[in-house]
C-alpha positions in Angstrom: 38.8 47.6 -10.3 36.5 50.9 -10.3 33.4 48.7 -10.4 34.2 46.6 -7.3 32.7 48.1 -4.7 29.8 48.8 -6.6 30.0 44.4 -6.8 30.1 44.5 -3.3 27.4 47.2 -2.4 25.2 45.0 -4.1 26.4 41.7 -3.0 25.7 42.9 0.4 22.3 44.6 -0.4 21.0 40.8 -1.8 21.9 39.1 1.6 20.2 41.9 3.5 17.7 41.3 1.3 17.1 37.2 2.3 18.1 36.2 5.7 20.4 33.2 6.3 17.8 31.7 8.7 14.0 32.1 7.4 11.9 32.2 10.9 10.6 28.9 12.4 7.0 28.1 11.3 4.0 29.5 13.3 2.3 26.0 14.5 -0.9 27.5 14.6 -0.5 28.7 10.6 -2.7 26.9 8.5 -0.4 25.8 5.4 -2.2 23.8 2.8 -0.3 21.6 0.6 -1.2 19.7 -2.9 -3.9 17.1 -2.6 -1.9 14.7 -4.0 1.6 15.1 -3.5 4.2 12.7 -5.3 5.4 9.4 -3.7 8.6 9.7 -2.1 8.9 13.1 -2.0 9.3 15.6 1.3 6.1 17.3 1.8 5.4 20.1 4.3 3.8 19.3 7.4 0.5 21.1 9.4 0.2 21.9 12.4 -2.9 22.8 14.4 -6.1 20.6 14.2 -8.0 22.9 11.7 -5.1 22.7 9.4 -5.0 20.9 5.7 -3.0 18.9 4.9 -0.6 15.8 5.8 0.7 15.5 10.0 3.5 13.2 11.3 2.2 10.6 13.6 1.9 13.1 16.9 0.0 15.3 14.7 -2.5 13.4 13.6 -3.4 11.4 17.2 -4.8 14.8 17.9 -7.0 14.9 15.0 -7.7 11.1 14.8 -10.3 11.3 18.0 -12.5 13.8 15.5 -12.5 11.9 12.4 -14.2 8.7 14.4 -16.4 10.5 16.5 -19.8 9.1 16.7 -17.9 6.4 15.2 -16.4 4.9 18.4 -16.1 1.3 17.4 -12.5 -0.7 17.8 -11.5 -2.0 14.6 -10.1 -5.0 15.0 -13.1 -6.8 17.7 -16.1 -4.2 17.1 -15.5 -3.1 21.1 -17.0 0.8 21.5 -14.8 3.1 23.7 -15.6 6.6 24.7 -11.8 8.3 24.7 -9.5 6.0 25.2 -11.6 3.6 27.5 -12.8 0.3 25.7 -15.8 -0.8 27.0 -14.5 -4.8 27.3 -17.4 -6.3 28.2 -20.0 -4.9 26.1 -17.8 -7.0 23.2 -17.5 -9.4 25.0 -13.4 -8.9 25.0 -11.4 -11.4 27.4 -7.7 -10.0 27.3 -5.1 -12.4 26.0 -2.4 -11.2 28.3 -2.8 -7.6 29.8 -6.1 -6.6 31.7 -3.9 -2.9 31.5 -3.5 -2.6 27.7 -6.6 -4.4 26.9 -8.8 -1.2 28.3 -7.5 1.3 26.1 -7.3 2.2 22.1 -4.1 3.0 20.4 -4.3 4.5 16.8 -3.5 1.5 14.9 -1.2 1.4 11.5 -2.6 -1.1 9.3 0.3 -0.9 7.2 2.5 -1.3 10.2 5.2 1.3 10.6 8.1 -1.2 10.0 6.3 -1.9 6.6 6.7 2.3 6.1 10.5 2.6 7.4 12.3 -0.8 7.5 13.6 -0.2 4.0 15.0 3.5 4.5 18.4 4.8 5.5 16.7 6.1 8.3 15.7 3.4 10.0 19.0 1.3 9.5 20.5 4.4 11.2 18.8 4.2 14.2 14.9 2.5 14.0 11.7 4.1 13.6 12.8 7.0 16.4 15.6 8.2 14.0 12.7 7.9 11.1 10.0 10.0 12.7 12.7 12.5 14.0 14.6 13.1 10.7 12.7 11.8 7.4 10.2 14.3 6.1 9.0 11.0 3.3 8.4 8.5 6.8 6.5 11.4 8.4 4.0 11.8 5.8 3.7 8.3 5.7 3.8 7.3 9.4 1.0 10.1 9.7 -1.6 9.3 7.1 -4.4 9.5 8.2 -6.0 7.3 5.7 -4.0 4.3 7.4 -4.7 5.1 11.1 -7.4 2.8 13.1 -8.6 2.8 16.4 -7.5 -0.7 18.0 -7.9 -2.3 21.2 -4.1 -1.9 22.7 -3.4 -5.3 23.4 -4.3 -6.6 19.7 -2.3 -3.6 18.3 0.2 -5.1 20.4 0.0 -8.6 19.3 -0.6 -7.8 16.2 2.9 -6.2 16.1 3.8 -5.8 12.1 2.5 -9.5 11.2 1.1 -9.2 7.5 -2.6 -9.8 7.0 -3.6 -13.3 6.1 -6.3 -16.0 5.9 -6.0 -19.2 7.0 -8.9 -20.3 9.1 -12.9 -20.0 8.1 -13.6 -20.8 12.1 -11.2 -18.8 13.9 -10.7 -20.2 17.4 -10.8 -17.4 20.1 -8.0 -15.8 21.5 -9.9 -12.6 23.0 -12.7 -14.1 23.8 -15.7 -13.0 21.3 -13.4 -11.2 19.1 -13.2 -12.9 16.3 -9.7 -11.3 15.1 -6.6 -14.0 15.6 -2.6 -13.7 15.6 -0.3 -16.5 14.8 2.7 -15.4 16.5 4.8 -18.9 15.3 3.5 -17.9 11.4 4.0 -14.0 12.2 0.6 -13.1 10.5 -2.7 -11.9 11.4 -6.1 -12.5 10.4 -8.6 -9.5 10.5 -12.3 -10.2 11.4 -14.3 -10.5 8.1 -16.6 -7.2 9.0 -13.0 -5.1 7.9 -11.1 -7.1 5.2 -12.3 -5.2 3.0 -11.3 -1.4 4.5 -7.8 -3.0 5.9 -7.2 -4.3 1.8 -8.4 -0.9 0.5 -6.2 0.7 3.2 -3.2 -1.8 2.5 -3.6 -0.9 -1.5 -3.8 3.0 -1.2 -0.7 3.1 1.4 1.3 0.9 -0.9 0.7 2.6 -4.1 1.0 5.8 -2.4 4.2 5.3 -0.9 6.0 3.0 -3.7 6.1 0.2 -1.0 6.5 -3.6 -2.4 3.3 -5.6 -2.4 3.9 -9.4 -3.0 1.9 -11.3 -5.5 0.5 -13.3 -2.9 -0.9 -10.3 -0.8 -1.6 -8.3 -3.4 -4.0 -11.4 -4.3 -5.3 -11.7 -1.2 -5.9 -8.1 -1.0 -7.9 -7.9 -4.5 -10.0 -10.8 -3.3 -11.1 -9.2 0.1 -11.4 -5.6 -1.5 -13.8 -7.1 -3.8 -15.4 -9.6 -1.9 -16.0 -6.7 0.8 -17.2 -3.9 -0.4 -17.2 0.0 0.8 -19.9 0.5 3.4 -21.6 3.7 5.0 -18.3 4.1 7.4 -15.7 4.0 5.1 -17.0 6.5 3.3 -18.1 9.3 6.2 -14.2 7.9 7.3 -12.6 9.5 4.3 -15.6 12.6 3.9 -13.7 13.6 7.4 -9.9 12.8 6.1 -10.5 14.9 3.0 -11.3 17.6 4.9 -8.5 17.7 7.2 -5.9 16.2 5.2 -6.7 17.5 1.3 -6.6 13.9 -0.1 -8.6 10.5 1.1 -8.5 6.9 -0.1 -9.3 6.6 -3.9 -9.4 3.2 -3.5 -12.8 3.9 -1.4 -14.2 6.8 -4.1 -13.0 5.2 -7.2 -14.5 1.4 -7.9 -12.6 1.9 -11.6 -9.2 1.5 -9.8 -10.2 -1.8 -8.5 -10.7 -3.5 -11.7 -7.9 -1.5 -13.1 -5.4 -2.9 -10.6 -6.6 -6.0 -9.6 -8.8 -7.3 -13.0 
């Protein structure tokens, strides 16, 4: 018994030593993280818009306006905006529905979120809220940056989480010049031919990043436009500016070798 209170002395020294609560992260820190951290795995967010590293979804809307500047151009019609404003009629845009939604970009998933979360405990706990607020893995993902577009609001809307497809080689207009459609009855979406190719390069990375299931089918489809499209000047000053403010771009853009390797 003579060497308990020596146990305790230092017992008591070690939790001096460590406090129960380590203090809340500085959100202007810089924290950089590992360029390629492991699928499914929590990784440790940044904060602050010079930061490296990955952001959940609020984060990087912040950033987003600064990786497509001088870049302005709507990805799924080819309409400029300056801000959030779309400039309609120099595309030659007629809204489908909403005038409102129509005139304003929204940061576009093309891996839609419900793709990212639908599968997670999360999300059968309470939606894509209960994801973003309490699963480190669906914040990572629901922030990459790599799979974040500017879109005209009302065909982000329509477009809703329909998978990509093809089925028409004359499109008949739904927003007037935009040559994008939806099938609402089918639940699919066909993406105008200009960005097949970065929405399949996109589609690939997110869903061997994130261990997501890829059906034959689309991963078909996908091979076919990523080859049949191939990178141009913006994809790659699009992921010169995500390296540098995330740590890790698309490979699928910098690395042809992984084309043939996945898709033959």
């Amino acid at each position: 018994m003579r060497y308990l209170p020596l146990l305790i002395a230092s017992l008591l020294a070690g939790c001096h030593s460590a406090p129960l609560f380590p203090p809340a992260p500085n959100p202007t820190e810089s924290r950089v993280l590992s360029p390629r951290p492991p699928a499914g795995s929590a990784v440790e967010l940044v904060y602050g818009k010079k930061a490296v590293g990955h952001r959940d979804f609020a984060g990087a809307k912040k950033v987003l306006p600064s990786v497509f500047a001088g870049m302005e151009e709507d990805f799924y019609c080819g309409c400029r905006y300056t801000g959030k404003a779309v400039n309609l009629a120099g595309c030659g845009y007629r809204p489908r529905k909403s005038f409102e939604r129509a005139s304003r970009i929204e940061w576009e998933h093309v891996v839609p979120a419900w793709v990212l979360g639908q599968q997670r405990q999360c999300w059968q706990q309470g939606g894509r809220k209960n994801c973003t607020d309490t699963d480190p893995v669906f914040q990572v993902a629901e922030g990459d940056l790599n799979n974040l577009v500017p879109a005209v609001g009302e065909v982000n809307g329509d477009r809703s989480n329909f998978p990509y497809a093809a089925w028409t080689s004359n499109p008949e207009s739904m927003y007037g010049a935009c040559q994008t459609i939806i099938d609402f009855k089918g639940r699919r979406a066909q993406p105008r031919a200009e960005v097949r190719g970065r929405a399949a390069r996109i589609t690939l990375y997110m869903h061997e990043t994130y261990k997501l299931n890829l059906s034959s089918q689309d991963k078909k489809l996908m091979c076919a436009w990523a080859k049949t499209y191939p990178v141009d000047d913006w994809e790659r000053e699009r992921n010169t500016r995500i390296v540098r403010l995330q740590g890790r771009g698309n490979p699928w853009v910098t690395e042809p070798a992984k084309l043939k390797a996945v898709c033959g």
